[in-house]
C-alpha positions as CSV (number, residue, x, y, z in Angstrom):
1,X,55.0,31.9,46.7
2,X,51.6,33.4,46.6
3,X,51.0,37.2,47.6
4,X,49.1,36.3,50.6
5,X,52.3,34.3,52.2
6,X,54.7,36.9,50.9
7,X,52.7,39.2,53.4
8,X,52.9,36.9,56.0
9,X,56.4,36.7,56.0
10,X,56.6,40.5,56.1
11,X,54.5,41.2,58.5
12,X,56.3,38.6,61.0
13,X,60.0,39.8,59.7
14,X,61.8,41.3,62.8
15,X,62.9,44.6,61.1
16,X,65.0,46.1,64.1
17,X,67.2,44.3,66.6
18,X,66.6,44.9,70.3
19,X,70.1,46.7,70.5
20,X,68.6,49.0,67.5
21,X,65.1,49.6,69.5
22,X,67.3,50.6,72.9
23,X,68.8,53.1,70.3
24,X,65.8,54.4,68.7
25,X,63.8,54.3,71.8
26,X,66.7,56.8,73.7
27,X,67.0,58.4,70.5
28,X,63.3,59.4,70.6
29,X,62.7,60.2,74.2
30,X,65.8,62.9,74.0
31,X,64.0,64.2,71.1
32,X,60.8,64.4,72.6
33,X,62.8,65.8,75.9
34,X,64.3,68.7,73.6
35,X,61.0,69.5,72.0
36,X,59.3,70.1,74.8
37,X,61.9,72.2,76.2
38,X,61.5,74.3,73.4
39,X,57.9,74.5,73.5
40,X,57.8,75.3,77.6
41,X,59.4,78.7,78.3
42,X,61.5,79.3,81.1
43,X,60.9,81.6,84.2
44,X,63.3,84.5,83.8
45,X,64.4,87.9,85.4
46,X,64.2,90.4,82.4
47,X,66.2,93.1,85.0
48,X,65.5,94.6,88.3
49,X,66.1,98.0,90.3
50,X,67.0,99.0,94.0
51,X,65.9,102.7,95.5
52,X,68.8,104.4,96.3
53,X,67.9,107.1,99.2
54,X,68.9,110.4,98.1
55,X,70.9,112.5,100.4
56,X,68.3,114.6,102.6
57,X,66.9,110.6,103.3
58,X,70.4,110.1,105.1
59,X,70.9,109.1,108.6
60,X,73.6,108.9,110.3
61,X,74.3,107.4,113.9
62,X,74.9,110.6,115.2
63,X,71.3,112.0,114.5
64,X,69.8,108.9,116.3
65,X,71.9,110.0,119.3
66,X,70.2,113.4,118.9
67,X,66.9,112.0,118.3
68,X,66.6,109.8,121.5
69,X,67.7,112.6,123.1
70,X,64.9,114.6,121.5
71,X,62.3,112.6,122.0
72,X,62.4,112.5,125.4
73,X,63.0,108.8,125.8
74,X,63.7,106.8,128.9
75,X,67.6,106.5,129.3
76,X,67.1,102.7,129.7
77,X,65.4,103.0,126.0
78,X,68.2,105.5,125.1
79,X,71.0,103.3,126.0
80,X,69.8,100.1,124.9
81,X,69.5,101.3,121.0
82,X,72.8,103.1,121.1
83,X,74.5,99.9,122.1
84,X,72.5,97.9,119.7
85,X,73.4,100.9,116.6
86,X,77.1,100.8,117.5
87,X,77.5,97.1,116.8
88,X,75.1,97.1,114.3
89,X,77.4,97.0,111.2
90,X,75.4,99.7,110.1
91,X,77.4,102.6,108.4
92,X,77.0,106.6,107.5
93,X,74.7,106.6,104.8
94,X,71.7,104.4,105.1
95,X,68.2,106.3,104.9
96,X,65.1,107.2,106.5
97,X,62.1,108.6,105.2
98,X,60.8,112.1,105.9
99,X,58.7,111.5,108.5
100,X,60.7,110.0,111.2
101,X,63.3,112.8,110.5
102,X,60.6,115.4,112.1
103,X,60.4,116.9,115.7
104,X,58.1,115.4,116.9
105,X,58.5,112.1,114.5
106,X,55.1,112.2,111.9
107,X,54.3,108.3,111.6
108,X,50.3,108.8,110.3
109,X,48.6,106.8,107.2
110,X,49.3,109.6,104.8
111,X,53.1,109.6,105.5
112,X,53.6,106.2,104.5
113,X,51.6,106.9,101.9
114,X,53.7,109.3,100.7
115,X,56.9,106.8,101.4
116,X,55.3,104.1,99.9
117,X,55.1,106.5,96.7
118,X,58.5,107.6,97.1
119,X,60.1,104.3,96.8
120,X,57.8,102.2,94.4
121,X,57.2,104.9,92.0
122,X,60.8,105.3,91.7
123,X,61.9,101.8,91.3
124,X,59.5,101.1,88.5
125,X,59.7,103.7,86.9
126,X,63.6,103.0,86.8
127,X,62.9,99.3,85.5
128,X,60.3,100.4,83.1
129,X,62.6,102.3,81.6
130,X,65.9,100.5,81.8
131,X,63.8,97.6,79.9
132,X,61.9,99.5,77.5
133,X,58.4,98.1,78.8
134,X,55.1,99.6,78.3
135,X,53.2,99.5,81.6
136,X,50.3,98.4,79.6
137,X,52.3,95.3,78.4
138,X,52.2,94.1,82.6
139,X,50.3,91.3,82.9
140,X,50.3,90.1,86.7
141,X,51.3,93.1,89.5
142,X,52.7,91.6,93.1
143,X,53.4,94.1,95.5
144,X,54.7,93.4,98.9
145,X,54.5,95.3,102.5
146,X,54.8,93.2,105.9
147,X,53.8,96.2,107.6
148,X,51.4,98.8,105.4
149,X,48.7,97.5,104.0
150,X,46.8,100.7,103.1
151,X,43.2,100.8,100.9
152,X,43.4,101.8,98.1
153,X,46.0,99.0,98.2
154,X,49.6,99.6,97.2
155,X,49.6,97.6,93.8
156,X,46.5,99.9,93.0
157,X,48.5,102.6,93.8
158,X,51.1,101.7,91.1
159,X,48.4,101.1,88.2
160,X,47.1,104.3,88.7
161,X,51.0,106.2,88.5
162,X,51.7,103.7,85.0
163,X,48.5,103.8,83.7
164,X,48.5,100.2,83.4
165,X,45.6,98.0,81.6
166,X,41.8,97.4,83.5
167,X,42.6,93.2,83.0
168,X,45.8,93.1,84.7
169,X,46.1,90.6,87.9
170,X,47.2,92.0,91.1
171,X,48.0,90.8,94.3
172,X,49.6,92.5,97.6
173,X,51.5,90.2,100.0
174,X,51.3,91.8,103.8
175,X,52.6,90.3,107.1
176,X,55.3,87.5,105.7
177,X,58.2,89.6,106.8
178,X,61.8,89.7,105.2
179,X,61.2,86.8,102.8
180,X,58.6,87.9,100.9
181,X,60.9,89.0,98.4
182,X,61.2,85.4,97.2
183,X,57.4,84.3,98.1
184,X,56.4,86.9,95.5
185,X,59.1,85.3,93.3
186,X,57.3,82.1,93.6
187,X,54.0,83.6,92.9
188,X,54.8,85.2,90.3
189,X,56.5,81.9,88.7
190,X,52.7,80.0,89.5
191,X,51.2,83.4,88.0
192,X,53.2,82.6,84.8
193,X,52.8,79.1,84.8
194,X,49.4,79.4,84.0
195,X,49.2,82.6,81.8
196,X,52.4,81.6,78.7
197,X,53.8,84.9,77.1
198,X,53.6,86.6,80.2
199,X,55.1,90.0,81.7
200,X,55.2,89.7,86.0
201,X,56.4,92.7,88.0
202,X,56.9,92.3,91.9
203,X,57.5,95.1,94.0
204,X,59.6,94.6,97.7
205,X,59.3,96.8,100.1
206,X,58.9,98.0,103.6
207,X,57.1,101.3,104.9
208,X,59.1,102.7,108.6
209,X,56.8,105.3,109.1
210,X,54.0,103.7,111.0
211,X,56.3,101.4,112.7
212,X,58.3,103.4,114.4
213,X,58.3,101.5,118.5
214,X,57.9,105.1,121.0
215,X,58.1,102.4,124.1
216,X,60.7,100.9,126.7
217,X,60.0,97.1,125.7
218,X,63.5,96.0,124.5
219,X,62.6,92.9,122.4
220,X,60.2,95.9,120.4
221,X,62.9,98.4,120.6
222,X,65.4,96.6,118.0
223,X,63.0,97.5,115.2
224,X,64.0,101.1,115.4
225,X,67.8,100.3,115.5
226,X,67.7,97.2,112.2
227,X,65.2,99.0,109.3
228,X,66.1,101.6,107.0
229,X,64.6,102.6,104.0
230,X,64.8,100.6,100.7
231,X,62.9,98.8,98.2
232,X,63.1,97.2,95.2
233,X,61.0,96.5,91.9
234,X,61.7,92.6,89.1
235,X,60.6,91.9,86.4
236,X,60.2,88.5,85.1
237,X,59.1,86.7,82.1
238,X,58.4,83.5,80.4
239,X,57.5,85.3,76.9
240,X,60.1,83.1,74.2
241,X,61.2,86.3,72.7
242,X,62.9,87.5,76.1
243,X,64.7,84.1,76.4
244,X,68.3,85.8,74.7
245,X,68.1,89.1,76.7
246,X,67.4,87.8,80.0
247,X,69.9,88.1,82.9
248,X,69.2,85.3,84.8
249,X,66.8,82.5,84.3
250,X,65.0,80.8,88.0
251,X,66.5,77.1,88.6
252,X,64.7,76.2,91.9
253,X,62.8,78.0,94.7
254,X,62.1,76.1,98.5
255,X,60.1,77.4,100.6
256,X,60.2,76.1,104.5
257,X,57.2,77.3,106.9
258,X,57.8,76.6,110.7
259,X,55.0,77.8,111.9
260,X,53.8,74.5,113.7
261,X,56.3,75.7,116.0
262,X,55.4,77.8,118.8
263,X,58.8,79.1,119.5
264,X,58.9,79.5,115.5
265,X,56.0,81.2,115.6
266,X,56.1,84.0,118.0
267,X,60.0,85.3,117.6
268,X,59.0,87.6,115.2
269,X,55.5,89.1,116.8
270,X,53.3,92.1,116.1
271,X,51.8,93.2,119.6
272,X,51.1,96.0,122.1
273,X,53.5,96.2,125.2
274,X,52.1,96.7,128.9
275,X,51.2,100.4,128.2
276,X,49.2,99.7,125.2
277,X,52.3,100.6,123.1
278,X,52.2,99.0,119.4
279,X,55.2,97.5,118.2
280,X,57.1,94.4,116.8
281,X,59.2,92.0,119.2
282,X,62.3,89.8,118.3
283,X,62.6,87.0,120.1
284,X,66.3,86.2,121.6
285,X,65.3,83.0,120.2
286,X,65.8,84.3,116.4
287,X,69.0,83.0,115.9
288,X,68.4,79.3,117.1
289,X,65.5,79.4,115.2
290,X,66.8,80.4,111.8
291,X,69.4,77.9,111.9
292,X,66.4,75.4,112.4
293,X,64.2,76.8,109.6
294,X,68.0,77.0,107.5
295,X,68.7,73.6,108.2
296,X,65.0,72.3,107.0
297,X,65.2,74.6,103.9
298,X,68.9,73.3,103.1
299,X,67.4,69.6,103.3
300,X,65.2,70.1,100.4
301,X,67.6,72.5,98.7
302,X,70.9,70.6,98.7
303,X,69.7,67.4,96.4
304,X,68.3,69.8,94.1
305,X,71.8,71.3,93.6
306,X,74.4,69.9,95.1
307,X,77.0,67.1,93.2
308,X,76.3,63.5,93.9
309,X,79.4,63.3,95.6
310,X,78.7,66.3,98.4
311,X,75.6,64.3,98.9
312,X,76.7,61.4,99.4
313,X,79.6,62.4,102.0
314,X,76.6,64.4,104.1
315,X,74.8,60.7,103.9
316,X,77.3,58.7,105.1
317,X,78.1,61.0,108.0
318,X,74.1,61.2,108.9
319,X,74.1,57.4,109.1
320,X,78.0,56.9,110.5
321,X,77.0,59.7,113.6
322,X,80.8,59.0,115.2
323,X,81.9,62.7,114.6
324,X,80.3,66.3,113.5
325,X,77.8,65.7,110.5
326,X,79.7,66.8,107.0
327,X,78.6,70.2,105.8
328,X,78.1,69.8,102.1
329,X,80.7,72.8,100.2
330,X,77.8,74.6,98.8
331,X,80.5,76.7,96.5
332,X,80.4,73.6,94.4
333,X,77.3,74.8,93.5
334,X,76.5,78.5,93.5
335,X,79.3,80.8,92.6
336,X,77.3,84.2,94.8
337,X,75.9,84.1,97.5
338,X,72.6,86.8,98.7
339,X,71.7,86.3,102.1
340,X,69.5,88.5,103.6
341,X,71.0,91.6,105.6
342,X,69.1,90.7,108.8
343,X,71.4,92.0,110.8
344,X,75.7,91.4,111.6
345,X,74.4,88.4,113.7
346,X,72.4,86.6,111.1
347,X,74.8,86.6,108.5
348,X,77.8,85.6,110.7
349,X,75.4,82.8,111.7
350,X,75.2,81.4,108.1
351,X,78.1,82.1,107.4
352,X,79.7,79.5,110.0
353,X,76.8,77.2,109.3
354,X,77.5,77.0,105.9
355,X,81.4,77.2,106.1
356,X,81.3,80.3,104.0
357,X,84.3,82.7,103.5
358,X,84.4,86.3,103.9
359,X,84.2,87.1,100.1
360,X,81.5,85.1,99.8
361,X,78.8,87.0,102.2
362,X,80.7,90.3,101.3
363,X,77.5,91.6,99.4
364,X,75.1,90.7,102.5
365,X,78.0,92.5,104.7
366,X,78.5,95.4,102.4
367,X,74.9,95.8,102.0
368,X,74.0,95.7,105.6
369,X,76.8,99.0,106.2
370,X,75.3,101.0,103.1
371,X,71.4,100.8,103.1
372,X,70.9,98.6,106.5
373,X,67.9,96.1,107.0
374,X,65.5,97.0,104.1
375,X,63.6,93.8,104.5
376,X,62.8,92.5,101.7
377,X,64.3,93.9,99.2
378,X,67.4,93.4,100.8
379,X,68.6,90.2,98.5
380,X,68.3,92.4,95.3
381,X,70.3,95.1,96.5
382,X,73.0,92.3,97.4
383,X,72.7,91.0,93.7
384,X,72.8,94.3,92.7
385,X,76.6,94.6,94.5
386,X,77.9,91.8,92.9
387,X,76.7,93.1,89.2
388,X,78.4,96.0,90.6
389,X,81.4,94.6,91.3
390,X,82.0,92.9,87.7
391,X,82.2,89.5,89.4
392,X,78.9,87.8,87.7
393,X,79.3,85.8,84.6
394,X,77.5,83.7,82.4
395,X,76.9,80.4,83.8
396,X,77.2,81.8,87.1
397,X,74.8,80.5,90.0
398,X,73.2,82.4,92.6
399,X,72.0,81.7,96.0
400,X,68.9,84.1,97.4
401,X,68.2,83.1,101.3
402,X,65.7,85.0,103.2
403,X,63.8,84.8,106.3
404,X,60.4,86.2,107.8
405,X,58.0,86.0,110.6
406,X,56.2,83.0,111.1
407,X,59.2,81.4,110.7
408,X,59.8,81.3,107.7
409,X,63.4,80.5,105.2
410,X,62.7,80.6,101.4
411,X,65.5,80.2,98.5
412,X,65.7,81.2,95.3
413,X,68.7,79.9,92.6
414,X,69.1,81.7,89.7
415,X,71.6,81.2,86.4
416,X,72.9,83.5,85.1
417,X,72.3,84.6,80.8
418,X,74.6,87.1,80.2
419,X,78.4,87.0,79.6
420,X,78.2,90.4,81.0
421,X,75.6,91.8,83.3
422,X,75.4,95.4,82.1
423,X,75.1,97.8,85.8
424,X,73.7,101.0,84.7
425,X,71.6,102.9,86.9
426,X,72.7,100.2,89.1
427,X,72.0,101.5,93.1
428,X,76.1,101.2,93.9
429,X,77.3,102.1,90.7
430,X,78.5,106.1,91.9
431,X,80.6,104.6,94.4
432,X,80.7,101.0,94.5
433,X,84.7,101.9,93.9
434,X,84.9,102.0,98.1
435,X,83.5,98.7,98.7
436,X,84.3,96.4,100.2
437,X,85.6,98.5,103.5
438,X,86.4,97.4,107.4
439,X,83.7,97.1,109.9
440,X,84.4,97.7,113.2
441,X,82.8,95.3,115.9
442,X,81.8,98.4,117.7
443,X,81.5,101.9,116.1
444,X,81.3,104.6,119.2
445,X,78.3,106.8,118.2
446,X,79.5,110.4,118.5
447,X,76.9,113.4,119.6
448,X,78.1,115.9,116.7
């Protein structure tokens, strides 16, 4: 045999069996899977801090009996928010700031200045220093405020306290309510798509002062009984050196907008009342339409995260319709649960929706009693409980749910990185020892 048909033969000689080329090909693709999961960081929560109101912030339902009283207010008005505070499921030590503790109550631009200063500059500094992070090694700001939007704006106002870098991207969120929390979380995940090595820190929170309703419109009236004062600043990554430090790394976020909606639309709404009064109004229609913006959210959610075999029960049901639709057992997928401490309503809502024990909204509960409605931030200081409590562990899942005006329900699922979630400086940590405690359906507001 000459060289030339020696070559032919070779190059015609089937060197792998199909069986072996299924292998090789698998083989391959899980290779090429891993590397790239190497190469592509994650999105990750470095650590986070809650404000915790310091004692002269405190306000207890007895002052608001004194201060209706003081201010003069119609006894319609008075009555109305001292039914709504005692079956709030608000306790003795959530805060207010300064301003709305005068006679007569100061609510001008520089007050919530000095609020909005009071609370971020604390927080960050807190986080800044619990992580060991240069503010000059910040790369993308976020800063969020449904209801202050001042100029200079507030994530300026935070470069200038930290000194941070001239190049440094910043954005402030206004006007998206209680879930901008996870909105910013989501922008700050795009943020760091597209900038790799990356340091993003979002700031959460809500200014009272200017917001304070001085009318007789009930819908606007609830306002004053639901907000306290809070606020919270994260800190997230996709830098490959923070990958073994991290506490929790972000598995999924859904966002669900209902704003096509009229009803959806208007049950959270900015507006003046018939004597020219500014304030917000809540709709009676909030709760039906949560539940619908829950539902759409959970639709998108639940085949991200739930087992085959919770899906496929809710699908059978769907198509059988002879009885009540199956409601998937979320605890087969998230271990904790963070929804937002709207109000005692809201979270007994989702709580029967989702077929949720008592344990398992304890944080939104607990949270609701010790620092009230503080919008936003609310889901962090809920997470912040359960570190608390000792219950998180490595592995773990979390469930964030918020809602906001326009309607709007937005989730966030996390995983947790650490075998144990170290709690120092954590905002329950001095007495997170009485927790959880009873809550009365109705707490009689006493005038001393």
């Amino acid at each position: 045999m000459n060289p030339e048909q020696l070559l032919h033969q070779l190059q015609h000689l089937p060197l792998f069996t199909t069986h072996q080329l299924i292998i090789l090909a698998t083989a391959a693709s899980l290779f090429l899977y891993h590397t790239y999961r190497r190469r592509v960081a994650g999105f990750y929560l470095l650590d986070f801090s809650c404000y915790r109101p310091s004692p002269g912030h405190r306000a207890p339902m007895a002052f608001y009996h004194e201060r209706l009283h003081l201010e003069n207010i119609h006894p319609d008005a008075t009555s109305f928010q001292l039914k709504i505070l005692e079956k709030s499921g608000f306790g003795e030590q959530t805060g207010i700031p300064e301003s709305l503790a005068r006679t007569p109550i100061q609510n001008g631009v520089s007050f919530s200045t000095e609020e909005a200063s009071t609370i971020m500059f604390q927080v960050v500094s807190n986080l800044l220093k619990r992580t060991d992070t240069n503010p000059k090694g910040i790369d993308v700001l976020i800063c969020n405020s449904s209801m202050f939007a001042p100029t200079p704006s507030l994530s300026s106002m935070v470069v200038s306290k930290f000194r941070m870098r001239s190049n440094i991207k910043t954005y402030n969120l206004s006007g998206m309510g209680c879930s901008a929390g996870i909105i910013s979380v989501g922008l700050a995940r795009d943020l760091l798509k597209v900038n790799p090595g990356s340091l993003a820190l979002i700031v959460s929170t809500e200014m009272l002062g200017l917001n304070w309703y001085t009318g007789e419109n009930k819908s606007m009236l609830l306002t004053n009984c639901l907000f306290r004062m809070g606020g919270a600043a994260v800190l997230m990554s996709n830098r490959k050196q923070d990958q073994g430090i991290t506490k929790y790394e972000l598995q999924h976020l859904v966002r669900t907008h209902r704003g096509k909606d009229d009803n959806s639309y208007s049950c959270v709404f900015q507006d003046v009342d018939d004597d020219k009064k500014l304030g917000v109004s809540i709709s009676k229609e909030i709760l039906h339409v949560a539940g619908g913006a829950l539902k759409a959210n959970v639709a998108t959610l639940g085949p991200m995260v739930l087992p085959h075999s919770e899906q496929l029960r809710y699908l059978v049901s769907l198509i059988g319709r002879k009885g009540s639709i199956y409601v998937p057992k979320f605890k087969r997928a998230f271990q904790h649960f963070c929804i937002h401490a709207g109000g005692k309503a809201v979270i007994q809502a989702i709580q029967k929706n989702l077929k949720l024990n008592d344990e398992d909204v304890e944080p939104s509960k607990m949270t609701l009693y010790r620092f009230g409605n503080t919008s936003s931030s609310s889901i962090w200081y809920e997470l912040s409980y359960v570190e608390a409590k000792g219950k998180m562990r490595k592995g773990d899942h979390v469930w964030q749910i918020a809602f906001g005006s326009g309607f709007k329900c937005c989730s966030a699922v996390w995983k947790c990185n650490q075998s144990r979630v170290i709690t120092r400086d954590n905002a329950w940590v001095d007495d997170i020892h009485l927790y959880p405690v009873a809550i009365p359906a109705t707490a009689k507001i006493s005038e001393s």
